[in-house]
C-alpha positions as CSV (number, residue, x, y, z in Angstrom):
1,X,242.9,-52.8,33.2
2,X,244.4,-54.6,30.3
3,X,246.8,-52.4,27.7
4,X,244.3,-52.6,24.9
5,X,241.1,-52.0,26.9
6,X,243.4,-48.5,28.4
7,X,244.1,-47.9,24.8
8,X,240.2,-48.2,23.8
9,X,240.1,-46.2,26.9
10,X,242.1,-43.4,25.5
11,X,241.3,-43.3,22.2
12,X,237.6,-42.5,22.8
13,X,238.2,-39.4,25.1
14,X,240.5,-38.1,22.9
15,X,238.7,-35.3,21.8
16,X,236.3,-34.8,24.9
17,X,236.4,-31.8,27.2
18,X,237.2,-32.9,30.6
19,X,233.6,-33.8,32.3
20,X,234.2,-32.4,35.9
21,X,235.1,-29.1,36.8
22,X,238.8,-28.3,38.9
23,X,237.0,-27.9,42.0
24,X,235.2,-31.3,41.9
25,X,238.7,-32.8,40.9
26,X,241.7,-31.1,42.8
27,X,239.8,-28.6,44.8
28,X,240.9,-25.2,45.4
29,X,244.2,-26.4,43.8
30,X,245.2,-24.8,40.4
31,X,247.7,-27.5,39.8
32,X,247.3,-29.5,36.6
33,X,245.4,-26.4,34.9
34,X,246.8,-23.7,32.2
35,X,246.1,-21.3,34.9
36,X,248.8,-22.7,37.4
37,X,250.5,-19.7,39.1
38,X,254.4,-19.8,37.2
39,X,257.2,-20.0,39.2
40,X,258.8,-18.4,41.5
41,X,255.1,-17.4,42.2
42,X,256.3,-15.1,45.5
43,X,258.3,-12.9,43.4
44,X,255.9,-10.2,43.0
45,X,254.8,-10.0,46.1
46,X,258.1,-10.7,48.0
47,X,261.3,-10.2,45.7
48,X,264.9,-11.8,46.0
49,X,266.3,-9.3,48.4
50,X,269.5,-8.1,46.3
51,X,268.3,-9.7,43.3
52,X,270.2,-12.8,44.4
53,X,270.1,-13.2,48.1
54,X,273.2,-16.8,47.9
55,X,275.5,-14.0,46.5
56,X,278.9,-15.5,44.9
57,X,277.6,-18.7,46.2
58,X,277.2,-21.1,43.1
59,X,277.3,-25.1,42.6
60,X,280.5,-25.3,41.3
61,X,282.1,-23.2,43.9
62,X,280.4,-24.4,47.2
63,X,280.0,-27.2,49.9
64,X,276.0,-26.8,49.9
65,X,275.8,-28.6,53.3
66,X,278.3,-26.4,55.1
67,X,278.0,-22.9,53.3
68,X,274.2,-22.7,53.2
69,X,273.3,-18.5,52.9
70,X,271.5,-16.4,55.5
71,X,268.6,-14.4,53.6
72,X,267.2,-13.1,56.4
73,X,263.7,-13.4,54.7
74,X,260.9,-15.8,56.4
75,X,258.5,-17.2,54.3
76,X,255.0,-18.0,56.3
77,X,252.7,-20.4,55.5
78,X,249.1,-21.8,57.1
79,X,248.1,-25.2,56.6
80,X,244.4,-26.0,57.5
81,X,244.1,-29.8,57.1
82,X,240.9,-31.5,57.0
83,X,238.7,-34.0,55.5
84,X,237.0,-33.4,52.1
85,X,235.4,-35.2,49.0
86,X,237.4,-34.7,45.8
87,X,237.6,-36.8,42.2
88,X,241.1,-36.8,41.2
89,X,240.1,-39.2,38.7
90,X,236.7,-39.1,38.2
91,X,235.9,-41.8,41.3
92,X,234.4,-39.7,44.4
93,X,236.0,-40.9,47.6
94,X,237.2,-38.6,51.1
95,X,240.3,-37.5,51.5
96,X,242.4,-35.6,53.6
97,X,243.3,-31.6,52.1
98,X,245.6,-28.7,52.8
99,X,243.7,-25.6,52.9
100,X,240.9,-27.7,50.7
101,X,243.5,-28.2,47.5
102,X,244.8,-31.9,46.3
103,X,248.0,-31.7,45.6
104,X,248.4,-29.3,48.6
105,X,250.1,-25.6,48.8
106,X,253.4,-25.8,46.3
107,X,255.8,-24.4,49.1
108,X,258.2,-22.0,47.8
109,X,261.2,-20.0,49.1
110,X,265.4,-18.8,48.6
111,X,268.1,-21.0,49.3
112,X,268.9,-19.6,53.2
113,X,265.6,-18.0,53.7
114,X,263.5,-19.9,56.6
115,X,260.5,-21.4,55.9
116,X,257.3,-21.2,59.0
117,X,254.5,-23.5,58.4
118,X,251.9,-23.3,60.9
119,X,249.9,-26.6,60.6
120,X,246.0,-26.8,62.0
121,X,245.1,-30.1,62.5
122,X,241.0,-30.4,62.0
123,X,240.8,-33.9,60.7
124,X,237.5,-35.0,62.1
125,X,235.2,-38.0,61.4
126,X,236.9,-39.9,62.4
127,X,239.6,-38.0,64.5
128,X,243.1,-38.4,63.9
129,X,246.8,-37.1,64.4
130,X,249.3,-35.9,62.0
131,X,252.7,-34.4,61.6
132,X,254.3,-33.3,58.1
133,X,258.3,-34.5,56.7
134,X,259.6,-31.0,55.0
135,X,261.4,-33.9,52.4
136,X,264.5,-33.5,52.7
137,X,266.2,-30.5,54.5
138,X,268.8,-31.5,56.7
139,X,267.5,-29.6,59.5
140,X,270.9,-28.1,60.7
141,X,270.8,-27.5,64.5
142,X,266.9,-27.8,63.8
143,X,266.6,-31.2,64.3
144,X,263.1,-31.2,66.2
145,X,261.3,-30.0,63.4
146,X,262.1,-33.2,61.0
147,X,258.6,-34.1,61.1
148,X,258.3,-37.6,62.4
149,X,256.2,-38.6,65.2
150,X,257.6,-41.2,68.1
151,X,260.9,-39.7,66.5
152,X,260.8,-36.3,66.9
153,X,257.7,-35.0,68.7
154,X,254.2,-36.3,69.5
155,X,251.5,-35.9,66.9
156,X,249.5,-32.6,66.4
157,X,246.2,-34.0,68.3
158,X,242.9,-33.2,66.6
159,X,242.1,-29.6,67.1
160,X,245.5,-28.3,67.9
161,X,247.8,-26.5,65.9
162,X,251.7,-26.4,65.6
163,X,254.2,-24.6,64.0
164,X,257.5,-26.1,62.1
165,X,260.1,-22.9,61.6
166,X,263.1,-24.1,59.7
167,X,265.9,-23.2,57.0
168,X,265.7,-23.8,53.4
169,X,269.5,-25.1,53.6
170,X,269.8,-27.0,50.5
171,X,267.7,-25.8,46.9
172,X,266.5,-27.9,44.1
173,X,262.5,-29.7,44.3
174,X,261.1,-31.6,47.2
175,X,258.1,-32.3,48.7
176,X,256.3,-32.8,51.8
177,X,254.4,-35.1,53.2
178,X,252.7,-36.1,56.8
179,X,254.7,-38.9,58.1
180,X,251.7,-40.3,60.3
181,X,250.9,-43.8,59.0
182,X,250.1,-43.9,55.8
183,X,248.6,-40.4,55.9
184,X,250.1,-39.1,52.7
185,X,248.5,-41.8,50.5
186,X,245.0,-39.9,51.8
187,X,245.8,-36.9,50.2
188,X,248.2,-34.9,52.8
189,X,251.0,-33.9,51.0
190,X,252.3,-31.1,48.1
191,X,255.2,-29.7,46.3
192,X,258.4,-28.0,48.2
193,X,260.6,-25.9,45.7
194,X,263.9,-24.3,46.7
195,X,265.3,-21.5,44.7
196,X,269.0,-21.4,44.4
197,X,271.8,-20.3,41.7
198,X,270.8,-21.1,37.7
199,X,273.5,-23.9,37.2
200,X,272.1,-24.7,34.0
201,X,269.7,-21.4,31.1
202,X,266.4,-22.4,30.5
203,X,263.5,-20.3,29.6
204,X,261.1,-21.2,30.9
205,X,260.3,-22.9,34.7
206,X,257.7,-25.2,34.3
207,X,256.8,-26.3,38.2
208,X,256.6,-29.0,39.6
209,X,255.6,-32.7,37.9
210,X,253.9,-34.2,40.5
211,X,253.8,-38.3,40.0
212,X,251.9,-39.9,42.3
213,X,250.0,-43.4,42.5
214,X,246.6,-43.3,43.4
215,X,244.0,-45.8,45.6
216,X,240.1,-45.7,45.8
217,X,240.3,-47.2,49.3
218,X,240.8,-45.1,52.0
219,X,244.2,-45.5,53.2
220,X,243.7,-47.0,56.4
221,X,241.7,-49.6,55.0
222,X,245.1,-50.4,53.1
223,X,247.3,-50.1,56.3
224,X,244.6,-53.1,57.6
225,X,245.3,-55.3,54.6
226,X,249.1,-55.1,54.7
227,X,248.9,-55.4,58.1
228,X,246.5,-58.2,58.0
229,X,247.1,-61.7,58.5
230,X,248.0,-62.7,55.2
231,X,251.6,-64.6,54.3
232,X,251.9,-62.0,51.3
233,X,249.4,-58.8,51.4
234,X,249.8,-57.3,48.1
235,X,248.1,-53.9,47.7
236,X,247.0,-53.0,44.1
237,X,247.0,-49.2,43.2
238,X,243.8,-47.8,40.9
239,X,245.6,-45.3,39.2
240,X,248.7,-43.4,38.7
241,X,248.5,-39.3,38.2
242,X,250.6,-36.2,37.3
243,X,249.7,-33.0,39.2
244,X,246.5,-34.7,40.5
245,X,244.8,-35.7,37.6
246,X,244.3,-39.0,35.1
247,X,240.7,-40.6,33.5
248,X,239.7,-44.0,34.6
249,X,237.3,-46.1,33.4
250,X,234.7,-45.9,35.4
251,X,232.8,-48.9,33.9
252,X,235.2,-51.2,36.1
253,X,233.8,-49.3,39.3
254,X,231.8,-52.0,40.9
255,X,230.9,-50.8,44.6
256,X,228.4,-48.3,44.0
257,X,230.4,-45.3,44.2
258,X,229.8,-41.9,41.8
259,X,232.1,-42.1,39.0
260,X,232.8,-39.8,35.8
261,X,234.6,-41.2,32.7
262,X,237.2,-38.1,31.1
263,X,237.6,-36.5,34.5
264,X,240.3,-34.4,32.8
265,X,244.1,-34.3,32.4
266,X,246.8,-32.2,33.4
267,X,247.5,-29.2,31.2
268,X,251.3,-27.6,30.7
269,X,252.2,-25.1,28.2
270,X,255.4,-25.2,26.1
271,X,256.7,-21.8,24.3
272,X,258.3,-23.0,20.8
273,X,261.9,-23.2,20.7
274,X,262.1,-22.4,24.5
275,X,264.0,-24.6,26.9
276,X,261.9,-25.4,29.7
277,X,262.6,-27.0,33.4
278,X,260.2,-29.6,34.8
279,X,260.7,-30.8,38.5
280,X,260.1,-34.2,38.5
281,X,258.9,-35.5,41.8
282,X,257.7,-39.2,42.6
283,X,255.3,-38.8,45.4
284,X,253.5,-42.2,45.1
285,X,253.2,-45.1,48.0
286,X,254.4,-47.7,46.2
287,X,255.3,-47.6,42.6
288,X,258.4,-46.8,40.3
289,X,257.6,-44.0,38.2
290,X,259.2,-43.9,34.3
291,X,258.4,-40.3,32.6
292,X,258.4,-39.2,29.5
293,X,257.4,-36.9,26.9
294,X,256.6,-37.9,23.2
295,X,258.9,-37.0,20.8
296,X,260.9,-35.0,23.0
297,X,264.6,-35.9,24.9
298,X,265.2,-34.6,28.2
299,X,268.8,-33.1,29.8
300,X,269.0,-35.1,33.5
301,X,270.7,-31.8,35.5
302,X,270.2,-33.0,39.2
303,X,269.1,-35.5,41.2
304,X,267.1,-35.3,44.7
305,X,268.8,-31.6,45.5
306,X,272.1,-32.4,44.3
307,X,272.8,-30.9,40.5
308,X,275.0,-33.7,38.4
309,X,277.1,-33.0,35.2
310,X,274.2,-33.1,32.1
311,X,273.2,-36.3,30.4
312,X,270.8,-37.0,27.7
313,X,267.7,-39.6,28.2
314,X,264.5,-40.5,26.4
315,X,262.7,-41.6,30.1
316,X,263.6,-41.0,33.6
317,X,263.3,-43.5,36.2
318,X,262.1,-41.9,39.8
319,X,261.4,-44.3,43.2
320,X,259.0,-43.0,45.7
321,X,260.3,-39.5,46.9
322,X,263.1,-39.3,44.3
323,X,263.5,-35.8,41.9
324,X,264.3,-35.5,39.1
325,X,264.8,-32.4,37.4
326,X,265.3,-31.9,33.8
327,X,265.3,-29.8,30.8
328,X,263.1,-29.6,27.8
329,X,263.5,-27.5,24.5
330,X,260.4,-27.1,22.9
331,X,261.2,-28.8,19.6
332,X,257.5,-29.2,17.8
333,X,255.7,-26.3,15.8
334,X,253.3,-23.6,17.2
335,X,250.6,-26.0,16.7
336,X,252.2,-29.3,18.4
337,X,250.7,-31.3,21.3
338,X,251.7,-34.0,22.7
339,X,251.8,-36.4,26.0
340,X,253.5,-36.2,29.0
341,X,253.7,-39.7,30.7
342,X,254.5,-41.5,33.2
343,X,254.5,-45.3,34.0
344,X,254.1,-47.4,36.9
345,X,256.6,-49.9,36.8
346,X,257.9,-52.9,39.6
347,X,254.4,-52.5,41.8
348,X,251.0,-53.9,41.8
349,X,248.5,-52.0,40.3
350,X,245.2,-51.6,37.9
351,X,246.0,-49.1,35.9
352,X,249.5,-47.9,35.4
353,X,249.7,-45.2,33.0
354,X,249.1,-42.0,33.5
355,X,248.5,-39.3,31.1
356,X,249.2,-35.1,31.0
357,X,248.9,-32.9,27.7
358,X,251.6,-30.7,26.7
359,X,250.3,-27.4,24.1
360,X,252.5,-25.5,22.5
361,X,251.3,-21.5,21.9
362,X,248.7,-22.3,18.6
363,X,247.9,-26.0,19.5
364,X,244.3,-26.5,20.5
365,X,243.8,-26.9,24.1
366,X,240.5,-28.9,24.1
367,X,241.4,-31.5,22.3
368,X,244.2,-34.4,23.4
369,X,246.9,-35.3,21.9
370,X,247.7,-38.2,19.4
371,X,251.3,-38.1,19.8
372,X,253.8,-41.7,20.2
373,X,255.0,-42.8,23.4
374,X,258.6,-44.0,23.7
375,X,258.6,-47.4,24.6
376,X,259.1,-47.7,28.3
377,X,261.7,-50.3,30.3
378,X,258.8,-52.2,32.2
379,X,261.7,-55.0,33.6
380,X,263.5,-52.8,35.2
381,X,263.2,-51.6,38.8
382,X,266.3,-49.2,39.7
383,X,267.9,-45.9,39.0
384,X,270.0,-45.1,36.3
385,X,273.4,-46.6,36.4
386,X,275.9,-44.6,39.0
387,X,278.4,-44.2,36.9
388,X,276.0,-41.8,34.9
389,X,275.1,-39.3,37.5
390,X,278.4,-37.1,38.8
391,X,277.5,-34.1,41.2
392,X,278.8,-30.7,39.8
393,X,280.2,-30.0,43.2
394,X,282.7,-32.6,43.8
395,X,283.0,-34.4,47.3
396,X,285.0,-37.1,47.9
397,X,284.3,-39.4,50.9
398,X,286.6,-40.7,53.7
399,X,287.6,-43.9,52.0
400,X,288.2,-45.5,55.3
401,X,285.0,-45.0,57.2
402,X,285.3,-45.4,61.0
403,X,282.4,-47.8,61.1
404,X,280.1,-49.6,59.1
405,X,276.8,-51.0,59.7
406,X,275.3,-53.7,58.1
407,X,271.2,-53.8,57.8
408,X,270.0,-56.9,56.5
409,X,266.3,-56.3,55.1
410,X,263.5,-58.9,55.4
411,X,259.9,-60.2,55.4
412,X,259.0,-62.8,58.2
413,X,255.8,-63.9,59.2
414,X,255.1,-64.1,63.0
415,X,253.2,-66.2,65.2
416,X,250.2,-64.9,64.8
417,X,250.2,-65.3,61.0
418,X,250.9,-61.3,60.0
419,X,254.0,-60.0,57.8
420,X,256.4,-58.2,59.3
421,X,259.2,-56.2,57.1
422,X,262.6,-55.9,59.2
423,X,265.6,-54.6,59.7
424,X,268.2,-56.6,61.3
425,X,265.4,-58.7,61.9
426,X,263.5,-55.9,64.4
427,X,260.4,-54.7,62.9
428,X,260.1,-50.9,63.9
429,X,256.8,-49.5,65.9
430,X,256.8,-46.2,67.2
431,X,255.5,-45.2,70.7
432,X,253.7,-41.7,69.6
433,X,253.8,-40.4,73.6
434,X,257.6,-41.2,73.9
435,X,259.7,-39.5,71.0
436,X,263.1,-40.3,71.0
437,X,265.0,-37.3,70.3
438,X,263.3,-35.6,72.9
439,X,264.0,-38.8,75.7
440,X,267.9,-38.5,73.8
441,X,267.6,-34.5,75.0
442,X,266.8,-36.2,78.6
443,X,270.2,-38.7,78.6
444,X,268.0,-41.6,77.5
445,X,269.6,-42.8,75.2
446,X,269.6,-47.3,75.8
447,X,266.2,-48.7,75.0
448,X,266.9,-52.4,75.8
449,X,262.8,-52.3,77.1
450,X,261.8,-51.5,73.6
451,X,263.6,-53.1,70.7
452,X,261.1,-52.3,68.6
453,X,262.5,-48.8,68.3
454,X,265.6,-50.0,66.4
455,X,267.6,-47.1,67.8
456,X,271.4,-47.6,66.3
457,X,273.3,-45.0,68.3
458,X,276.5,-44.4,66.4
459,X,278.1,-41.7,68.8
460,X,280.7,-39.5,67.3
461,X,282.2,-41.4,64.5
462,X,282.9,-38.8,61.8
463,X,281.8,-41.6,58.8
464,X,279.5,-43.8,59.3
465,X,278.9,-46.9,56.2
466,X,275.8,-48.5,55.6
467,X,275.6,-51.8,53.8
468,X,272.6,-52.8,52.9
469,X,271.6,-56.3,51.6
470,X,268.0,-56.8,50.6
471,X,267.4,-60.7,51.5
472,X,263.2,-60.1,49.9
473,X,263.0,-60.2,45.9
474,X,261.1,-56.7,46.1
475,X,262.6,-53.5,45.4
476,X,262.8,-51.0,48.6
477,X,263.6,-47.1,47.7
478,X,265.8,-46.8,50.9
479,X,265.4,-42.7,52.6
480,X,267.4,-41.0,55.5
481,X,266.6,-38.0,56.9
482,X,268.9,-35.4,57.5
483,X,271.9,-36.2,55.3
484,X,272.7,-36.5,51.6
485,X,274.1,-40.1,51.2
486,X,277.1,-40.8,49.4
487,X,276.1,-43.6,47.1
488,X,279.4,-45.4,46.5
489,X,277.5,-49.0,45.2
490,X,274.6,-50.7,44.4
491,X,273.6,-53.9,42.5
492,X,272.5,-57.4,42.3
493,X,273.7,-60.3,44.2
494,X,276.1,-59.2,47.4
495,X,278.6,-56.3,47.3
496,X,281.9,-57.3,45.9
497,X,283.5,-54.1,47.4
498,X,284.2,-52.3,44.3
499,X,282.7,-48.3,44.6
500,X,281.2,-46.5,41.6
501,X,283.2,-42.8,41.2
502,X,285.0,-42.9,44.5
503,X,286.1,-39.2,44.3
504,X,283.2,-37.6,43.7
505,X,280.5,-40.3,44.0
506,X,276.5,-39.4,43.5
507,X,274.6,-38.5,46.3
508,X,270.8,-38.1,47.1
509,X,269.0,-38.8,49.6
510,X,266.8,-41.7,47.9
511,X,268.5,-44.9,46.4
512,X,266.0,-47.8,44.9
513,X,267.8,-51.5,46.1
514,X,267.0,-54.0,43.7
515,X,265.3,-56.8,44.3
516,X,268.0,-59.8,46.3
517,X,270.2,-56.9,45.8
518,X,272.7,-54.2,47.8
519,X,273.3,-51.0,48.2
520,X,276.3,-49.0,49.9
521,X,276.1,-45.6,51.0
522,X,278.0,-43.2,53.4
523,X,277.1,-39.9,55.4
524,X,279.5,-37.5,57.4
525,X,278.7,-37.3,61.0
526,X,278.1,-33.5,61.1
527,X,274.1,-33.7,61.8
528,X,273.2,-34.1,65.4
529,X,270.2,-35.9,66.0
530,X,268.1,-39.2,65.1
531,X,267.4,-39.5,61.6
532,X,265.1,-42.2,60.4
533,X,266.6,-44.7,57.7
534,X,263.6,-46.9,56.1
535,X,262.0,-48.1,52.8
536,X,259.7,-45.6,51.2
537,X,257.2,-47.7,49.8
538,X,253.9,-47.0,52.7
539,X,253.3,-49.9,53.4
540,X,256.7,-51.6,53.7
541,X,257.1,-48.5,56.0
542,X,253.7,-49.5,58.0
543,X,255.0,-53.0,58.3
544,X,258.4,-51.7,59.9
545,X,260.8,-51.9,57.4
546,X,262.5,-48.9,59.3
547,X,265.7,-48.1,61.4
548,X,266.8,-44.7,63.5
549,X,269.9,-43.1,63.1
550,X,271.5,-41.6,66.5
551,X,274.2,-38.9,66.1
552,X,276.3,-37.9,68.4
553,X,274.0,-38.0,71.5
554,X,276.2,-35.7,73.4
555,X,275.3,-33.1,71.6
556,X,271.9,-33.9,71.5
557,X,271.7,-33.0,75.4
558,X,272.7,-29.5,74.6
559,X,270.4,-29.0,72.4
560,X,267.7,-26.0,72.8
561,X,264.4,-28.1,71.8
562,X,261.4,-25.5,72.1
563,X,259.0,-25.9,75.0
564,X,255.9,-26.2,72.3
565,X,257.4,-29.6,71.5
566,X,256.8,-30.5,75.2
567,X,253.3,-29.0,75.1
568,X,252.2,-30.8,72.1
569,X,252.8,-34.5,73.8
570,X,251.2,-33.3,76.5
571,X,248.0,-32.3,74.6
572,X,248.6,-35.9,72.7
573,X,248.3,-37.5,76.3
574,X,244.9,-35.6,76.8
575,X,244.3,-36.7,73.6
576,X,245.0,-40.2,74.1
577,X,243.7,-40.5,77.7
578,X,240.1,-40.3,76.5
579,X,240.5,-41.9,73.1
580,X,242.0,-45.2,71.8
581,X,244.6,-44.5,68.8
582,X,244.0,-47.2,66.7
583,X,247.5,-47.8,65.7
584,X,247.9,-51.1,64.4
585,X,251.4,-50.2,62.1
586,X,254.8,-48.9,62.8
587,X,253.2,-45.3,63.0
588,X,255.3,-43.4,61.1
């Protein structure tokens, strides 16, 4: 859709109640309405034991991956997934639900309370697998429960259940996903939010901003395209949404399916002269998100889950599972409304601007706003410079790391006339009956018969250096598992060897790398396990772009996996001995 047919667009809905109602939209999700539960939701029901349960523990004072608290509090959970029919945007089309809401269940808990998530797998017609990524927790001496299948455990088979027990050991926003295929894109995935010490007053906490591209095609029609045999499969995105919700014009819809013009927007309420917290989270397959809010400047206070040292900025740039949250003071009058946006930016796509309403305590709720946007930077594809973003608790890597591994990114075309992302010139595919951390638990730990695993087994070395040098003229939002990385550079052209704030450099655990760009990053070797290390754009992920971490194998043998790990591959193999898994990408 063309800028001045959107605008058109807009302009005649602006005063329109929203056509379909919240179930036909989002389901039984209340996300996106005025009538969203406020966080922390579970307080009323299950207080902060002691008021606070992290004690003296603050974010100035402590080492959040080594001094994580012990609540003693679980917080359960029961996801049902299933297939459903929903209009996020007005166009009808099947997707995949948790517990029949799109987004799914916001997850909440404390900083050191454990979180139990029993997950029900009853996708049917057609049947498939799944897992979920808890997005990301380090898993301390938990690292079975990650989430990945051919990585950590089997799938969940149809019809089976399986539950993920782990600690909240860092706090801040997240997310969750499934991490089978391109699963997430379908609908499987929600909001995560860890409560931990106030670093920062506000008033008022807002929730989660959910950002997320959105496709009219079921997702593994996608995965066939970008798998297909075409020298350069691009994949265009319909729509981009906050909290589930955006219009579209449905007059473009040409395939027959039902579709409803002014489906509705997302709905937030500011209190005048209130400071308010929005968790910014970028839960798309494939684009860069820029948010913003009219006539308003937002206070950057952390990144992923680390809190940084306050700056000022009129739009925040997020790649696919980056946070962002920031702070807010409600400015305007009693009467004031005005947009919420956020722009797709550096990706393929019909319609890149999406749209949420912001009403302060007088302003009147059925009609949209006519506020201003900022104008966004539509050129540009990475993260706000590093010298910009400081974390309030200082760390300062080893300078001298005690090895450092180069991963040269690419896109090849093989024989047969299909792309293939890679790294180190391997193209990851999973084996969904053989996960590696559990063949690692057996002292198997060489995989010269499968390549295609792209196992890098870096032993004990206490810091490890990756330097990554993106050889494609795409952008790649490059995720690990299991750590915080140290992001010491990143740029055009080749590293130089210079490092951004090398005593107390920002860390997250997603970094965009520009386009015929670099990126250096660190992590401490304190995590036992294999950690995935890959490009979180879907379906750069689907065509391999993907590499596993081994840590300190050794300790991997001692480790205590539960026998429901084993129990679930062997219900996969039943699974799988009377049905063909139609995997045709990297599987995770």
């Amino acid at each position: 859709m063309s800028a001045s047919t959107l605008a058109k667009f807009i302009v005649s809905s602006l005063n329109l109640i929203a056509a379909l109602s919240q179930t036909a939209t989002n389901g039984a999700s209340l996300l996106g309405t005025l009538q969203a539960p406020k966080l922390p939701e579970f307080l009323t029901s299950n207080p902060l034991p002691a008021g606070f349960p992290w004690g003296t523990k603050t974010a100035t004072n402590s080492n959040p991956y080594t001094q994580s608290p012990n609540t003693g509090v679980t917080r359960y959970y029961n996801f049902n997934i299933q297939r459903g029919q929903i209009a996020p945007d007005g166009y009808q089309k099947n997707v995949i639900l948790i517990n029949g809401q799109f987004p799914g269940p916001t997850i909440e808990a404390n900083w050191g309370d454990m979180i139990s998530v029993t997950v029900n797998n009853n996708i049917a017609g057609p049947e498939e697998g799944t897992s979920i990524h808890w997005y990301v927790l380090l898993q301390t001496q938990t690292p079975w429960y990650d989430g990945v299948p051919s990585v950590h455990q089997c799938p969940i088979p149809p019809g089976k259940s399986f539950t993920y027990t782990f600690k909240a050991d860092l706090y801040g926003t997240s997310w969750y996903h499934a991490h089978y295929s391109a699963q997430y894109a379908g609908g499987l995935l929600g909001p995560m939010i860890i409560h931990g010490p106030k670093i920062f007053k506000y008033d008022v906490d807002v929730g989660p901003v959910f950002l997320s591209d959105y496709y009219h095609r079921d997702y593994f029609d996608l995965v066939k395209q970008v798998m297909g045999n075409e020298s350069s499969p691009v994949v265009f995105s319909d729509n981009n949404l906050i909290n589930g919700k955006m219009d579209f014009n449905c007059s473009t819809v040409t395939d027959g399916t039902p579709c409803t013009n002014n489906a509705g927007l997302s709905k937030f309420n500011f209190q005048t002269g209130k400071t308010h917290l929005l968790r910014l989270i970028n839960a798309g397959a494939d684009g860069t998100q820029q948010f913003s809010i009219d006539n308003h400047v937002m206070t950057v206070v952390a990144n992923d889950f680390v809190p940084v040292q306050p700056y000022t900025t009129k739009i925040v740039t997020l790649g696919i599972g980056q946070r962002t949250d920031v702070l807010v003071t409600a400015t305007g009058n009693d009467t004031t409304s005005v947009f919420m946006r956020s722009n797709l930016t550096c990706t393929p796509t019909n319609q890149p601007d999406a749209l949420a309403a912001i009403y302060y305590p007088k302003a009147n709720t059925n009609t949209r706003p006519q506020s201003t946007a900022w104008q966004p930077n539509s050129t540009y594809c990475g993260n706000d410079p590093l010298a910009q973003t400081v974390p309030i608790f200082p760390i300062t890597p080893a300078p001298n790391p005690a090895v450092t591994q180069v991963f040269d990114m690419g896109l090849e075309v093989n024989s047969t006339g299909h792309s293939l992302w890679t790294m180190n010139q391997v193209s990851f595919r999973g084996n969904f009956n053989d996960p590696i951390l559990l063949l690692a638990k057996s002292g198997n730990t060489s995989y010269p018969y499968d390549p295609e695993w792209n196992v890098y087994n870096l032993g004990t070395n206490q810091t490890i250096r990756f330097v990554v040098n993106n050889k494609t003229p795409f952008w790649h939002p490059m995720h690990i598992h299991g750590h915080n990385m140290y992001i010491l550079a990143e740029g055009d052209g080749a590293w130089d060897g210079t490092i951004v704030n090398p005593n107390n450099p920002q860390r997250r655990d997603v970094q965009i790398v520009r386009p015929n760009g670099y990126m250096v990053v660190q992590i401490d070797n304190n995590n036992p396990g294999v950690w995935p290390f890959h490009c979180h754009i879907a379906w750069h992920l689907a065509g391999g772009l993907y590499a596993n971490i081994m840590l300190r194998p050794s300790d991997i043998r001692k480790m205590n996996i539960p026998s429901t790990f084993s129990q679930t591959c062997r219900d996969w193999a039943d699974f799988t001995s009377t049905t063909v898994v139609d995997q045709i990408d990297a599987g995770t």
